[in-house]
Residue frames relative to the residue before (quaternion, step in Angstrom):
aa qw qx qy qz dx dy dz
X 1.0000 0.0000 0.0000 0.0000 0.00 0.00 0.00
X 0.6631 -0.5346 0.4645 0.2425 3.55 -1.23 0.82
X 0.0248 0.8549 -0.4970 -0.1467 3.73 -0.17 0.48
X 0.5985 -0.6091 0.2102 0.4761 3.68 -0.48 0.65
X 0.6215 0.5622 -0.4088 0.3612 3.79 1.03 0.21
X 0.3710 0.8024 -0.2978 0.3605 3.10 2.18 -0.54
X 0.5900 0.6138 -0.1013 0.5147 2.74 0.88 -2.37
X 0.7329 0.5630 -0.2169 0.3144 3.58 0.16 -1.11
X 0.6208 0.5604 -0.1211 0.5347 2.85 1.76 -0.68
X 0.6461 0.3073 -0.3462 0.6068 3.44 0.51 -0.94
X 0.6288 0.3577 -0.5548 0.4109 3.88 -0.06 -0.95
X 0.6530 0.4016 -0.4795 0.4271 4.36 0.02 -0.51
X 0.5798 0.5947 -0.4267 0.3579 3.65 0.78 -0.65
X 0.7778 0.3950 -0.2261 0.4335 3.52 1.08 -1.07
X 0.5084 0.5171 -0.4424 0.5276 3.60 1.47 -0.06
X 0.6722 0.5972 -0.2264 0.3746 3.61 0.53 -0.23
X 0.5350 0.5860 -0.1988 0.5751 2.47 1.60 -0.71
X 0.8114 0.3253 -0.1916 0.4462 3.31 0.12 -1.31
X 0.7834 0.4334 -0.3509 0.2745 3.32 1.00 -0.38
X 0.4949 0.6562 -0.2528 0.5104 2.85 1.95 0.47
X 0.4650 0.5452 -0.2382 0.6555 3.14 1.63 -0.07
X 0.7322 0.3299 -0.3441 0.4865 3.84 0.31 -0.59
X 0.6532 0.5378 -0.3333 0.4159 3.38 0.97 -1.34
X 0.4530 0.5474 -0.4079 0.5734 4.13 0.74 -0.09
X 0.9092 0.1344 -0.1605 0.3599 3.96 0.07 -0.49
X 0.2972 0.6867 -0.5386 0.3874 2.96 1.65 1.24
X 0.5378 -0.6120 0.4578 0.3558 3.43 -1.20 0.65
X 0.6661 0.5645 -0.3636 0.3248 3.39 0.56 -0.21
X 0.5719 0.4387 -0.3236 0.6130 3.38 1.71 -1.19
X 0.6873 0.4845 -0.3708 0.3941 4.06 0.28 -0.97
X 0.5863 0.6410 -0.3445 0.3560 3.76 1.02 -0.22
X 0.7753 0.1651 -0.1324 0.5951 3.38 1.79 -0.26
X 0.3671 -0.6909 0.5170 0.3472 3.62 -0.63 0.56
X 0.6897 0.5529 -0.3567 0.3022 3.38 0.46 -0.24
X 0.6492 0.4560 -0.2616 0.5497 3.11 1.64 -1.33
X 0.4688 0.6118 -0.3657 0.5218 4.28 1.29 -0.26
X 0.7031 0.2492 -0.3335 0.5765 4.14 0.14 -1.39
X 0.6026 0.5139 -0.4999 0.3506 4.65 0.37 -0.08
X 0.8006 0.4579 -0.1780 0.3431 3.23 0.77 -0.73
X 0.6083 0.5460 -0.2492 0.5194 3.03 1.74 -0.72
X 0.6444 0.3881 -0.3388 0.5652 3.56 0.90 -1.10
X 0.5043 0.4976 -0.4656 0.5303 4.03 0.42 -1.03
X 0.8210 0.3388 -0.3663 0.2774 3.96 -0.28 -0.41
X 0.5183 0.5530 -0.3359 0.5592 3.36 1.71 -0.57
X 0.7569 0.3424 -0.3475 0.4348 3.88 0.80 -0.36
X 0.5459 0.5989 -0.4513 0.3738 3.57 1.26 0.22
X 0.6573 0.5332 -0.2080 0.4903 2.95 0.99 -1.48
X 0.5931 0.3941 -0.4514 0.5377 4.13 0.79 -0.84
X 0.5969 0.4235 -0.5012 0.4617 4.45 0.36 -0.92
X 0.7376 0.4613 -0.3538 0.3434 3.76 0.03 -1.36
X 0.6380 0.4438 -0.4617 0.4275 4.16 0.63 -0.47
X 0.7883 0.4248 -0.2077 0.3937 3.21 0.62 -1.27
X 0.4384 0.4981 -0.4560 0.5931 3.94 1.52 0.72
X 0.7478 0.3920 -0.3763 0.3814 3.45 0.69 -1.30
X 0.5813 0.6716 -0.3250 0.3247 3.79 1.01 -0.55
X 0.6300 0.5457 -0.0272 0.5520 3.26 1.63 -1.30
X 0.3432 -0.7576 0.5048 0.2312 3.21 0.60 -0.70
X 0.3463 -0.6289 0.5779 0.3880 3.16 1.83 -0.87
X 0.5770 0.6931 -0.3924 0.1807 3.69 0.42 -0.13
X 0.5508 0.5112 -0.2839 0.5956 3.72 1.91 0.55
X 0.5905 -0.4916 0.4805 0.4228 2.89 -1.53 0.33
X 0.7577 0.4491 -0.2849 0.3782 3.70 0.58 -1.23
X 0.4362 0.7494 -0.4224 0.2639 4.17 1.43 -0.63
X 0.6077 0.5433 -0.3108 0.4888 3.63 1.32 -0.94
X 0.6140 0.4401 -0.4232 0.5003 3.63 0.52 -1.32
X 0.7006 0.6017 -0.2388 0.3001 3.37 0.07 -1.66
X 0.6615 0.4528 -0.2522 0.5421 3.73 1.27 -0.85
X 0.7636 0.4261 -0.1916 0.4458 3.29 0.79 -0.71
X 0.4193 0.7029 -0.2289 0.5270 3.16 1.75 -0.35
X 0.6615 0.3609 -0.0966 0.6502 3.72 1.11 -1.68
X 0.8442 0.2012 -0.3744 0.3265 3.63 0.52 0.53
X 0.5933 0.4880 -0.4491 0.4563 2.57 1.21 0.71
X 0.4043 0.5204 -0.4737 0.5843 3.67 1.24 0.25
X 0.4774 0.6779 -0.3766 0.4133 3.56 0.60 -0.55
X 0.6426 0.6643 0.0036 0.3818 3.05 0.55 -1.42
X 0.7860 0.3585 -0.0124 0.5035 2.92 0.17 -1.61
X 0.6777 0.4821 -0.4817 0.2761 3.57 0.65 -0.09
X 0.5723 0.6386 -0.3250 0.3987 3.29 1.41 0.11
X 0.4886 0.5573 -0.5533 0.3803 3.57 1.41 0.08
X 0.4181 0.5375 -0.5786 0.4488 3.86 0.56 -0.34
X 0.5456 0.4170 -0.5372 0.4898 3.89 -0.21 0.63
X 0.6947 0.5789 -0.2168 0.3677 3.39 0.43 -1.06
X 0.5356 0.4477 -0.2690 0.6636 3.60 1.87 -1.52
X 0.5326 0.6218 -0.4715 0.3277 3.81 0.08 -0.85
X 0.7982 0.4343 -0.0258 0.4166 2.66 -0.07 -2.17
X 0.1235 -0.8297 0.5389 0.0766 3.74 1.15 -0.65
X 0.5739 0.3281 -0.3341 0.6718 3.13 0.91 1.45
X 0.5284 -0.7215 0.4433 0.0609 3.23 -2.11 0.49
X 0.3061 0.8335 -0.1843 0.4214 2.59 2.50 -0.03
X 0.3953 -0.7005 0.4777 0.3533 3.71 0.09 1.11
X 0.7915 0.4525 -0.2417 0.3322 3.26 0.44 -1.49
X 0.5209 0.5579 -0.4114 0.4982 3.64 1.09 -1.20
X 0.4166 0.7609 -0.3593 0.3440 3.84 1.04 -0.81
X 0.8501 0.1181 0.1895 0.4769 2.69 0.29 -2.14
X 0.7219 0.2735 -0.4347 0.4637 3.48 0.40 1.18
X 0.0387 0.7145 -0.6743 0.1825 3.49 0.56 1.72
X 0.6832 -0.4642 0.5401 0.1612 2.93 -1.72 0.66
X 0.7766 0.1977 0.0430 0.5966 3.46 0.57 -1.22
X 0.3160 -0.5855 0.6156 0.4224 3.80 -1.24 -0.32
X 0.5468 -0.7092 0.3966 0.2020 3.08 -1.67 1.20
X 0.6553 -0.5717 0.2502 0.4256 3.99 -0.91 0.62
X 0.4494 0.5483 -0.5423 0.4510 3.75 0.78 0.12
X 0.7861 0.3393 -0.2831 0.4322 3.88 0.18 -0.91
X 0.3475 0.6027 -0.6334 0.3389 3.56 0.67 1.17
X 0.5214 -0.6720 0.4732 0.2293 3.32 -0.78 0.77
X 0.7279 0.4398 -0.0581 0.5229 3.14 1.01 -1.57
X 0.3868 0.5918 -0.4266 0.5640 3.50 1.42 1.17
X 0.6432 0.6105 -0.3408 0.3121 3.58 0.84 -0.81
X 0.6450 0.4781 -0.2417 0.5450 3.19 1.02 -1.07
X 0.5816 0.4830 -0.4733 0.4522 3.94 0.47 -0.79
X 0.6397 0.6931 -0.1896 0.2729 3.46 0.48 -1.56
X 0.6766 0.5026 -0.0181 0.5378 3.17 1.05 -2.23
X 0.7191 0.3822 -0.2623 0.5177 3.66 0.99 -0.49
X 0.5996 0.4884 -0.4462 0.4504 3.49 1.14 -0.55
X 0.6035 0.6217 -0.3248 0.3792 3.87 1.08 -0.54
X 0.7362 0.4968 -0.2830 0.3621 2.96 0.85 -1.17
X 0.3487 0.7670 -0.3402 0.4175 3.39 1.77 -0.99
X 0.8270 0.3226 -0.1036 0.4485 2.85 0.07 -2.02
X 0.6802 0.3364 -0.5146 0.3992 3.71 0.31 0.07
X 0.4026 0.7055 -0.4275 0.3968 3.51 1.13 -0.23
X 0.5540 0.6533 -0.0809 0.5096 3.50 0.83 -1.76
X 0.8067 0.0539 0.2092 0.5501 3.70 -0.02 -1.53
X 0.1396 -0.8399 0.5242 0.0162 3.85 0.34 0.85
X 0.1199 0.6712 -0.7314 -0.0140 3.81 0.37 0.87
X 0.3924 -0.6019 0.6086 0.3367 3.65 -1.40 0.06
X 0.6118 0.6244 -0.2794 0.3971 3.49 0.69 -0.43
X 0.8364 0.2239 -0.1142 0.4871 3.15 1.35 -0.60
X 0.1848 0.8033 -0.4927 0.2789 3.36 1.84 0.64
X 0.6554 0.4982 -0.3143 0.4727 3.72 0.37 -0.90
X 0.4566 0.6517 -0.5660 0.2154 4.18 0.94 -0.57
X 0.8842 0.3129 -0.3184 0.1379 3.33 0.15 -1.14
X 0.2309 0.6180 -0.4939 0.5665 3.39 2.28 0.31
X 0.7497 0.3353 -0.3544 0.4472 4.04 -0.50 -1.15
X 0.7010 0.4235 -0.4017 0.4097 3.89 0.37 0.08
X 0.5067 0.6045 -0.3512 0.5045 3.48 1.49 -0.73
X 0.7268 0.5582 -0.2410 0.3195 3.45 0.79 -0.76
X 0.5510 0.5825 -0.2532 0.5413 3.00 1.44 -1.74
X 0.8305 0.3400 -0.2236 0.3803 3.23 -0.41 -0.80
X 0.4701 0.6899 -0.3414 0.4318 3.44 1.01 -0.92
X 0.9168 0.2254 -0.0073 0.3296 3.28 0.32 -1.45
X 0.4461 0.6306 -0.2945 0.5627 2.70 1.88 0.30
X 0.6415 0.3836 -0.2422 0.6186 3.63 1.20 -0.80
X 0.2750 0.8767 -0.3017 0.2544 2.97 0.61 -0.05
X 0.7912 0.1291 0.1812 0.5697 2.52 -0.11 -2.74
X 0.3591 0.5047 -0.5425 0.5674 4.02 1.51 0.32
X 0.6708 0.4742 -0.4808 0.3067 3.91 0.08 -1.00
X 0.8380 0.3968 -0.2638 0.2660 3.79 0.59 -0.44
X 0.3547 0.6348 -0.3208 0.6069 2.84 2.20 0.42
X 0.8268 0.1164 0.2129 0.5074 3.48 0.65 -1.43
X 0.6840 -0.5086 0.4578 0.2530 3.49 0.38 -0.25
X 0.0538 -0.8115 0.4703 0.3427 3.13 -0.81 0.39
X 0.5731 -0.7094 0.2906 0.2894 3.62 -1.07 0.92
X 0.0732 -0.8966 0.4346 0.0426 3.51 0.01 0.77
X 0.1234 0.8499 -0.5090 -0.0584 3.47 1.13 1.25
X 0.7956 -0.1035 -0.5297 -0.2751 0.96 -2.40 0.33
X 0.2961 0.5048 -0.6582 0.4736 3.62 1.03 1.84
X 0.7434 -0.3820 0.4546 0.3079 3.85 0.42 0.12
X 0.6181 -0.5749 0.4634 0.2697 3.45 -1.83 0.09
X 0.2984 -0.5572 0.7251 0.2734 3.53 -1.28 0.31
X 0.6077 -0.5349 0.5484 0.2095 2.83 -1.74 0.74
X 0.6511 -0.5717 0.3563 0.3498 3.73 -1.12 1.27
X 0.4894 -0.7406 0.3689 0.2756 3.37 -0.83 1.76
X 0.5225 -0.3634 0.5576 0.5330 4.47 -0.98 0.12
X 0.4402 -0.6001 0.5991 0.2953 3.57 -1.18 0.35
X 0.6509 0.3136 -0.5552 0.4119 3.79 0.50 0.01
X 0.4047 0.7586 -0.4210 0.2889 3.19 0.56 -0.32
X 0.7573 0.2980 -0.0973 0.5728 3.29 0.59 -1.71
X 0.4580 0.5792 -0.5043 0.4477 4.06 1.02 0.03
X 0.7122 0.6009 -0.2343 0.2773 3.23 0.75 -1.68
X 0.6161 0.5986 -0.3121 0.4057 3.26 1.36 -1.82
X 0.7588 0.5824 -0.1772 0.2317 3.16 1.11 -1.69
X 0.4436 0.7922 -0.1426 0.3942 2.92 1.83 -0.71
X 0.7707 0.2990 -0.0382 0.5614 2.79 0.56 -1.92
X 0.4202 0.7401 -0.4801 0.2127 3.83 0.50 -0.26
X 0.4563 0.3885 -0.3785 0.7054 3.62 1.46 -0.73
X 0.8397 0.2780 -0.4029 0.2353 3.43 -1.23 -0.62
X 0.5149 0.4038 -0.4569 0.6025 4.14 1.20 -0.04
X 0.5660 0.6727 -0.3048 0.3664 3.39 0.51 -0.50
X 0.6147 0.5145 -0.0656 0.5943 3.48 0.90 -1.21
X 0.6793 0.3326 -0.2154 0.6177 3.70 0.38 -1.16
X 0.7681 0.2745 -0.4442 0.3705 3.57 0.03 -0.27
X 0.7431 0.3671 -0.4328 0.3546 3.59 0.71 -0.58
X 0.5063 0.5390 -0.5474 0.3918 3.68 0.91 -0.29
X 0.5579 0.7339 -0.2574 0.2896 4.07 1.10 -1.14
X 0.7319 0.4966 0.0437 0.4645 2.94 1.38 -1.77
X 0.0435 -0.8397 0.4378 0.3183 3.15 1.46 -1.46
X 0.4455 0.7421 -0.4236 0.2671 3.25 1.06 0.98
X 0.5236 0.4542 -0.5906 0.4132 3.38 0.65 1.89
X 0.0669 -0.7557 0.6200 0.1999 3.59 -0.70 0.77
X 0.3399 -0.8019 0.4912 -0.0087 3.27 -0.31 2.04
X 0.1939 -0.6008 0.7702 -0.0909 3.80 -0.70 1.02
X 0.3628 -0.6067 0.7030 0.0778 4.31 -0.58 1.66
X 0.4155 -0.6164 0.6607 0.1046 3.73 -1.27 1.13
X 0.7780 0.2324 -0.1134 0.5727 3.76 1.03 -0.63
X 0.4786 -0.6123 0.5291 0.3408 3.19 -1.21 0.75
X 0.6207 -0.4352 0.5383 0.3682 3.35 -1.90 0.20
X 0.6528 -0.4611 0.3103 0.5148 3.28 -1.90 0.73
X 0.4953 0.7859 -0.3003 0.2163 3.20 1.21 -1.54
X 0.7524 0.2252 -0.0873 0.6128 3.78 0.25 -1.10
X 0.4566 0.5490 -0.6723 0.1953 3.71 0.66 0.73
């Protein structure tokens, strides 16, 4: 069940959104490409840390690594500009021709299964939850590109640029599908940040 800090969460997820969305078409952030690709990617790794806290509850020792873990994969899916562009050049970066092969959509699943394999293969417990924290990262990262742009669904092509509630909504709810699958799956081995009343 959803607990009222839960809730708290997604509603902060969607302020964060949006204010991350306005703060991109301020003249001040649009005046520099550099200070524009910090703020944009920095928001794709808040929003990937802030689902995967609100899902968790935070309520392990490992939920922090793991949150921070999903935003920073976040992140990272934007160096694939950088391979594109085959260069370090902000701009060369940012005026590809095409969109680069991280923001296929229809990568996530290939990916997400190639993890799970491997934890299958090599059972760490610590890392049972990876291929859920990558579903996210990226998830929500394409995401908020999908209402800018679509989301790419190679190699059938693009969808037209999601309604912005739409992509609020997805973003929203990303903790709470989140939650239901790992509780579903049982794919958090949870270690309690606090002791029991017991051993106070």
């Amino acid at each position: 069940m959803l607990s009222w800090r839960q809730g708290l969460g997604c509603a902060t997820i969607g302020c964060v959104c949006a204010v991350a969305d306005l703060s991109v078409h301020t003249s001040w952030v649009n005046n520099s490409d550099f200070v524009r690709a910090v703020v944009d990617n920095g928001a794709h790794g808040v929003l990937a840390f802030l689902c995967w806290a609100v899902a968790t509850g935070l309520q392990c020792n490992d939920d922090i690594i793991h949150s921070i873990l999903c935003g920073v994969l976040s992140c990272a899916v934007d160096v694939d500009h950088f391979l594109a562009a085959g260069s370090l050049n902000l701009k060369a970066a940012l005026s590809l021709r095409s969109r680069p092969p991280f923001h296929a959509t229809t990568l996530i699943p290939v990916i997400a299964m190639l993890l799970k394999l491997a934890s299958m293969l090599r059972p760490i417990p610590h890392l049972k939850p990876l291929p859920w924290i990558f579903i996210v990262a990226w998830f929500t990262h394409h995401i908020r590109d999908g209402f800018r742009r679509g989301l790419w669904l190679w190699p059938f092509g693009s969808t037209d640029p999601l309604p912005y509630w739409l992509y609020l909504m997805a973003t929203m709810l990303t903790p709470v599908v989140t939650m239901v699958i790992l509780y579903v799956t049982n794919s958090r081995k949870c270690k309690v940040m606090m002791t029991s009343i017991e051993q106070l």
